[in-house]
C-alpha positions as CSV (number, residue, x, y, z in Angstrom):
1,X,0.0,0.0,0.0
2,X,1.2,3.3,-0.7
3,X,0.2,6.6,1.2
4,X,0.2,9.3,-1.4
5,X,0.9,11.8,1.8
6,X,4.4,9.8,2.3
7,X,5.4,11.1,-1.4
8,X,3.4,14.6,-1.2
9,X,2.1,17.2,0.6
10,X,-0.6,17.8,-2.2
11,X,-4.2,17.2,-1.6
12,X,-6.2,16.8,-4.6
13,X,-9.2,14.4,-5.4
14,X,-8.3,10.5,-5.5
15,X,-8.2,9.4,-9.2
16,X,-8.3,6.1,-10.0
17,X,-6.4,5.8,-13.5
18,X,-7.7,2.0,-15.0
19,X,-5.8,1.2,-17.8
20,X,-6.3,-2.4,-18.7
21,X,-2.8,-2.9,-20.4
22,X,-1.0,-2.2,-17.4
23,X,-0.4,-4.8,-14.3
24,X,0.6,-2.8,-11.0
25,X,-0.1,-5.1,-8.2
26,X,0.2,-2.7,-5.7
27,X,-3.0,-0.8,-3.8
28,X,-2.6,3.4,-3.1
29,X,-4.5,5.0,-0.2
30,X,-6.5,8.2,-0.5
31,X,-7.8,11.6,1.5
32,X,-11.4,10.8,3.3
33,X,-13.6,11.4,0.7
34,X,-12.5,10.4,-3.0
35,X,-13.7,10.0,-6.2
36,X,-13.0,6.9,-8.3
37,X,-12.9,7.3,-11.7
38,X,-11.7,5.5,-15.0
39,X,-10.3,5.9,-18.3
40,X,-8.6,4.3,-20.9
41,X,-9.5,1.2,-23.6
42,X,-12.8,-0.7,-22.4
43,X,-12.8,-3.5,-25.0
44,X,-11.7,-6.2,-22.0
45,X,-15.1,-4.6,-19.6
46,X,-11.8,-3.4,-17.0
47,X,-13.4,0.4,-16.7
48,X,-16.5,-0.5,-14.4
49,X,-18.2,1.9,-16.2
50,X,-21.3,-1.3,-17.3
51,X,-20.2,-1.5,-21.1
52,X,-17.2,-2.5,-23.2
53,X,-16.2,1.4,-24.7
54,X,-13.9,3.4,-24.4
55,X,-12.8,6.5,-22.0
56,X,-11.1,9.0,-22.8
57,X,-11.1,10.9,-20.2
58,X,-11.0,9.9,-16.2
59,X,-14.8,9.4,-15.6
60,X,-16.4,8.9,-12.1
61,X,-17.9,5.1,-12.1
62,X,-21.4,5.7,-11.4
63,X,-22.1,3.3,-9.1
64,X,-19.5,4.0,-6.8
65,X,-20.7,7.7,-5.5
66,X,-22.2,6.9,-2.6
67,X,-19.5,4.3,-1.4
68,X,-16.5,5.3,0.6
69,X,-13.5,4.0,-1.4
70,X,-10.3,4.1,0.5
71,X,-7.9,2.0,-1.5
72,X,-7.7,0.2,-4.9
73,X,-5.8,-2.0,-6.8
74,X,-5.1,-2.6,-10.6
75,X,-4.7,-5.6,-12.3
76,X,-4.2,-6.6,-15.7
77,X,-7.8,-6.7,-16.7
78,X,-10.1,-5.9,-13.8
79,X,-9.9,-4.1,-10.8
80,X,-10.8,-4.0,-6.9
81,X,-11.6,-1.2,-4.0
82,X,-12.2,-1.3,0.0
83,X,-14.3,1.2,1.4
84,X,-14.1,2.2,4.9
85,X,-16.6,-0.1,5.8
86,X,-14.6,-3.1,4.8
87,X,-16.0,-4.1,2.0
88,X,-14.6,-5.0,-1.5
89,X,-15.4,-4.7,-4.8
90,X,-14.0,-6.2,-7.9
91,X,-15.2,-5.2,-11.8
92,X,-13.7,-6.6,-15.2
93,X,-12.0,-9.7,-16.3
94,X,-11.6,-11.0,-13.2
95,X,-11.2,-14.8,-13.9
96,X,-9.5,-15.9,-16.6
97,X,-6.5,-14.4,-17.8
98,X,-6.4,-16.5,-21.3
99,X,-8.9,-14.6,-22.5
100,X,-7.4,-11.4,-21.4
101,X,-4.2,-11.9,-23.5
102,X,-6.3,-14.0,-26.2
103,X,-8.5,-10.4,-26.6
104,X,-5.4,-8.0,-26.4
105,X,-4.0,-9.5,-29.2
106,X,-7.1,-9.9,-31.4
107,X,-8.1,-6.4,-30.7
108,X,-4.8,-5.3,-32.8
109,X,-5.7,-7.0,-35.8
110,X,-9.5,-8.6,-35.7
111,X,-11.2,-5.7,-33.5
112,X,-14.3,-5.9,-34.9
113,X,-14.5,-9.6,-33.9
114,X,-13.3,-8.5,-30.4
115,X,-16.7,-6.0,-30.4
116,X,-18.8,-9.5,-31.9
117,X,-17.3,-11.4,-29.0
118,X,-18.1,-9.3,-26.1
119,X,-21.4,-8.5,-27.2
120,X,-21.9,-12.7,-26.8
121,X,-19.5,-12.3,-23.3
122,X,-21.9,-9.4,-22.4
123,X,-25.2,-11.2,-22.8
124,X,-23.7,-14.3,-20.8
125,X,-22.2,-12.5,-18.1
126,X,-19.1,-13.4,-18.4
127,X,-17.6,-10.5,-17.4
128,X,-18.1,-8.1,-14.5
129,X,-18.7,-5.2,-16.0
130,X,-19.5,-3.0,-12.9
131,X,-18.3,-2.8,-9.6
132,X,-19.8,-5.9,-7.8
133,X,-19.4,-6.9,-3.9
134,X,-17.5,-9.9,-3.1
135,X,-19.2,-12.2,-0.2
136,X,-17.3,-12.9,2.6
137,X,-18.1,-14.4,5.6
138,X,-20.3,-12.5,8.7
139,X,-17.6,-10.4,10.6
140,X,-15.0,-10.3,8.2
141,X,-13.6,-6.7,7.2
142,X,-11.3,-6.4,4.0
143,X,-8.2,-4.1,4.9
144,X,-5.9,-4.7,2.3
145,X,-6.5,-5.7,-1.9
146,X,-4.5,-6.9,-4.2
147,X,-5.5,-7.6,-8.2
148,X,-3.3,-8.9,-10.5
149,X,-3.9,-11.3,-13.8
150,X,-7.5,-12.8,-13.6
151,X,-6.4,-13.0,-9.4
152,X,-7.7,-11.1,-6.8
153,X,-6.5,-11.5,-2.6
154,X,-7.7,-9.8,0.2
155,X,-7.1,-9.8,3.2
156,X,-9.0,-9.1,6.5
157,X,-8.7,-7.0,9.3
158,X,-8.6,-10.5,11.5
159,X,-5.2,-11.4,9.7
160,X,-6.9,-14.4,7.0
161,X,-6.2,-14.4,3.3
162,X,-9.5,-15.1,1.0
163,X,-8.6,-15.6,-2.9
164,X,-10.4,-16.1,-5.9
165,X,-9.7,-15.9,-9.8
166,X,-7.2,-17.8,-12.6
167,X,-6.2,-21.0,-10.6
168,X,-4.3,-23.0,-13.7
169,X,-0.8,-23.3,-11.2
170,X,-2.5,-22.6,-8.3
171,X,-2.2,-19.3,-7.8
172,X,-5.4,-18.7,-5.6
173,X,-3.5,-21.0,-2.3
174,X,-6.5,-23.2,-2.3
175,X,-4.4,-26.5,-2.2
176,X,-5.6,-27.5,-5.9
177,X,-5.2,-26.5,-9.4
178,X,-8.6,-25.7,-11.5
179,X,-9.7,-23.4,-13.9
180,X,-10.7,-20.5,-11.3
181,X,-12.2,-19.9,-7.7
182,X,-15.0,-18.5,-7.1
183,X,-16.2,-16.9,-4.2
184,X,-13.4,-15.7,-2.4
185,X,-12.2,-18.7,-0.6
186,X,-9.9,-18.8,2.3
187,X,-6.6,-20.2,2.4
188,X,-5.2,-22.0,5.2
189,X,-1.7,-20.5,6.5
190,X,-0.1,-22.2,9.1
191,X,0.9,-20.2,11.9
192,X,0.3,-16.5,13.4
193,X,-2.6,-14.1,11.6
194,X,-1.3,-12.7,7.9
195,X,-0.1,-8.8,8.1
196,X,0.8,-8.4,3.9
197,X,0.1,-10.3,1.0
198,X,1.7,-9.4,-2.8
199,X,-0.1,-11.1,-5.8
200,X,2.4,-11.7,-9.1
201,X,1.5,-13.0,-12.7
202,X,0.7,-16.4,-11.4
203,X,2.0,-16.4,-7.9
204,X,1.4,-15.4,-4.5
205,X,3.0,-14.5,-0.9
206,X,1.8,-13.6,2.4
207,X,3.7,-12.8,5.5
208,X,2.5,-13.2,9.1
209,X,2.9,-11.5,12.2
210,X,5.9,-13.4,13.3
211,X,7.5,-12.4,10.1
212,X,7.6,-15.9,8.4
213,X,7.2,-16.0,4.4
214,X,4.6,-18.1,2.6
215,X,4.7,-18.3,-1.4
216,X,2.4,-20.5,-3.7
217,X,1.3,-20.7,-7.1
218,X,3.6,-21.2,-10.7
219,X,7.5,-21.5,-9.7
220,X,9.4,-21.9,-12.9
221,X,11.6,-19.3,-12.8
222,X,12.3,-19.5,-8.9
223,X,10.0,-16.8,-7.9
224,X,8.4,-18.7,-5.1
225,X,11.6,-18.8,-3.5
226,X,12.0,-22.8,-3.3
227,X,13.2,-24.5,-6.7
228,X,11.4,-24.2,-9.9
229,X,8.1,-26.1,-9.4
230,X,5.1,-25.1,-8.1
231,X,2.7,-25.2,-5.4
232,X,-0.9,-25.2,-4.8
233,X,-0.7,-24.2,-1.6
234,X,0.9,-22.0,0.9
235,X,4.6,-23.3,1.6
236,X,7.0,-21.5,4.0
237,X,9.9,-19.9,2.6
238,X,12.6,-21.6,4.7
239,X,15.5,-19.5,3.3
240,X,14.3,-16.6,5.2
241,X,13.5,-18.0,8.4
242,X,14.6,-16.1,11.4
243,X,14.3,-13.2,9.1
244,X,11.9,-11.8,10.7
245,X,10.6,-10.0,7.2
246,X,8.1,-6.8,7.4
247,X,6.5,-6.8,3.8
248,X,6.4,-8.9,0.8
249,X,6.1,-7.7,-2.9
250,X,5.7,-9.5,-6.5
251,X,6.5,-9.0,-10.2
252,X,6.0,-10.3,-13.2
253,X,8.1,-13.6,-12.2
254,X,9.9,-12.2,-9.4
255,X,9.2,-11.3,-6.0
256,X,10.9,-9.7,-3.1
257,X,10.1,-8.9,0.9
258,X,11.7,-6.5,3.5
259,X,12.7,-7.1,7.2
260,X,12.1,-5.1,9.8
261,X,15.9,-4.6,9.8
262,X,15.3,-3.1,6.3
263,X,17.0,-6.0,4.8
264,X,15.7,-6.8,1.2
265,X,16.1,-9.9,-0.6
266,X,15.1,-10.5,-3.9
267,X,14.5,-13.7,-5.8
268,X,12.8,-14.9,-9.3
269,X,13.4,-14.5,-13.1
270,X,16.6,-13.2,-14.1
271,X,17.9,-11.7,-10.7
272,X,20.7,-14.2,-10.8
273,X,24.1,-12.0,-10.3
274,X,26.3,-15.2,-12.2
275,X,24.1,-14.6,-14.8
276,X,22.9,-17.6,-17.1
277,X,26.1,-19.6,-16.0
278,X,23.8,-20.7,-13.1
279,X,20.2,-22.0,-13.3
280,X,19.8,-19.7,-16.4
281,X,20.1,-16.5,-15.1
282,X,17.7,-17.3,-12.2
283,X,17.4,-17.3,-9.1
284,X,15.6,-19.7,-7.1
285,X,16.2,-18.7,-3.6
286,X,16.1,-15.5,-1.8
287,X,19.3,-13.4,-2.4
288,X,20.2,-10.3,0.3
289,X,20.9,-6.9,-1.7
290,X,23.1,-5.0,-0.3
291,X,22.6,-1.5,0.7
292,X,23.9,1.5,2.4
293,X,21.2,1.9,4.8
294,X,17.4,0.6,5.8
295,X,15.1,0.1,2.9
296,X,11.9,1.9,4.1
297,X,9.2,1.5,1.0
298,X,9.9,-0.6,-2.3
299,X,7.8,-1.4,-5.1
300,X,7.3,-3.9,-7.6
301,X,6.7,-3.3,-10.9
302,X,6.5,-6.1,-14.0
303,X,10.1,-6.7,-14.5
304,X,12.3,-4.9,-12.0
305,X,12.0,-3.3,-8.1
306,X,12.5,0.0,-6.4
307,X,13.1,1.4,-3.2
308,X,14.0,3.8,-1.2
309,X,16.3,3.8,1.6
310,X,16.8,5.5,5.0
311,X,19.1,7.7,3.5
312,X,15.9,8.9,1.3
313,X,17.9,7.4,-1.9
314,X,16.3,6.0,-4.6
């Protein structure tokens, strides 16, 4: 999560850019009272707006005014918000990230087949294409969400992990592989009440309160942290036991976490430092970067991490 007053002292209405070509994993927070709004190409449903056209300019979602929206999260082809209340809400493409690459590339050549297609996808329901609340059960208040491809996690103010979405490697924890979950299901973590979660392409991680690292999901290029293979369900990281890590965080095939020493280690596709002379170019356990002070905040994008350090260096 990111607090836009950590990075700026201006206050200005939230806007909630949704582009549906772009995968940021990571939530923001906003001022009391926001307004979410949209933009961008609609031909995957991913603008909330009820139709499959485009924006072109940011555009309040209609069905959002009376809510109190106090974080969101972008994924590749759908989205997701909290409101203060605790609940969430996901719209778009929210289950099956085949078709979201099957349409992006169609859309460049065949888009008028695209438009045929979704007016078939539209009468069947097949996508959400307004902001719809996800069921969870009696008592359970959503503090944190994360969206990624065709995957959604959120997790509750009572420190449990619900999932649902693409499930083709396991992504959503559930200890099975399927086509997708649906509702949000919860998935068992052994040990102390989850504190931050990070969803990747087709992998996830969690971290509890004791600081112990749980990844799951697709593992071929070593970005759960164990070896190449993956994992249907939660599996602790034991390379960073005693770690005591803080925060976890996940690219395209990579995925990182934080101590509360401000240690960061970093581990997935191509963050091998002996290059391809060594599982190639991977690598498949956690690795320790080292810097000249703390790391404080870090994000991951698709294919590469930034932070900032104590020393406020970038």
């Amino acid at each position: 999560m990111v607090s836009l007053r950590s990075l700026t002292a201006c206050r200005r209405p939230a806007l909630a850019a949704v582009r549906t070509a772009a995968l940021s994993t990571q939530a923001a927070s906003f001022s009391p009272s926001p307004i979410l709004l949209s933009y961008g190409d609609g031909f995957l449903g991913a603008l909330g707006t009820g139709g499959y056209e485009d924006v072109l300019t940011p555009t309040p979602l209609p069905t959002t005014t009376n809510l109190s929206v106090k974080e969101i999260s972008v994924g590749w082809a759908h989205a997701g918000f909290i409101t203060n209340g605790g609940d969430a809400y996901i719209y778009g493409r929210t289950h099956s990230f085949r078709d979201v690459i099957r349409s992006t590339n169609m859309q460049r050549v065949l888009p008028k087949l695209v438009w045929w297609m979704n007016s078939f996808t539209r009468a069947r329901g097949v996508d959400t294409l307004e902001p719809a609340l996800l069921e969870l059960p009696d008592g359970e208040r959503v503090k944190k969400i994360v969206c990624s491809t065709a995957l959604t996690f959120l997790l509750t103010e009572s420190g449990k992990l619900f999932t649902l979405g693409a499930n083709g490697y396991g992504q959503c924890g559930i200890g099975e592989e399927g086509v997708s979950v649906q509702p949000p299901t919860h998935v068992n973590i052994d040990g102390d009440e989850i504190v931050d979660i990070a969803a990747g392409y087709q992998h996830g991680l969690a971290v509890t309160k004791n600081g112990t690292v749980f990844s799951w999901g697709k593992g071929e290029r070593g970005q759960l942290g164990f070896g190449t293979g993956n994992a249907d369900a939660p599996q602790e990281l034991i390379a960073l036991t005693g770690k005591k890590i803080a925060k976890v965080g996940a690219g395209f095939n990579h995925s990182c976490a934080v101590s509360e020493d401000g240690e960061l280690y970093l581990w997935g596709k191509l963050l091998n430092p002996k290059g391809k002379t060594e599982s190639n170019g991977d690598q498949i356990t956690p690795r320790l970067v080292r810097t000249s002070d703390a790391v404080k905040l870090f994000k991951c994008s698709q294919f590469h991490t930034t932070f900032i350090t104590g020393e406020c260096r970038l």
